[in-house]
C-alpha positions, 0 to 999 in steps of 0.5 A, a space after each residue: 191268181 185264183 183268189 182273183 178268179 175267186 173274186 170275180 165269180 162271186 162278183 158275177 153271182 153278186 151282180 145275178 143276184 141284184 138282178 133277180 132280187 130287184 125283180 122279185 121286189 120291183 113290188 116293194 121298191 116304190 119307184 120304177 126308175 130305181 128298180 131299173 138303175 138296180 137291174 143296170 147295175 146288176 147286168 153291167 157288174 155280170 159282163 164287166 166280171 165275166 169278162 175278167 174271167 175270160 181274160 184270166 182263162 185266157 191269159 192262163 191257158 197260153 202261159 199254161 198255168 194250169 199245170 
């Protein structure tokens, strides 16, 4: 299960970074409306992983895997 954990924090840190790197070259990118699909994108990938994380926690704390 850590590989899964694993997985989904770098999908998050992925989807921050489309985020920030669209920002930084909304100047580059020719055309707004991919700029903002790329920031969407980003944001959707951030709470749809955060989200299986939580869940992962969650599910390993009432089973006690921790340990």
């Amino acid at each position: 299960m850590n590989r899964f954990a694993a997985l989904f924090l770098s999908a998050i840190l992925a989807g921050f970074a489309l985020i920030i790197v669209t920002d930084l070259a909304a100047s580059f990118i020719t055309s707004a409306a991919i700029a903002n699909l790329l920031i969407a994108v980003g944001a959707i990938a951030v709470i749809v992983f955060a989200l299986a994380l939580l869940y992962l926690a969650v599910r390993a704390l009432f089973r006690k895997e921790w340990t």
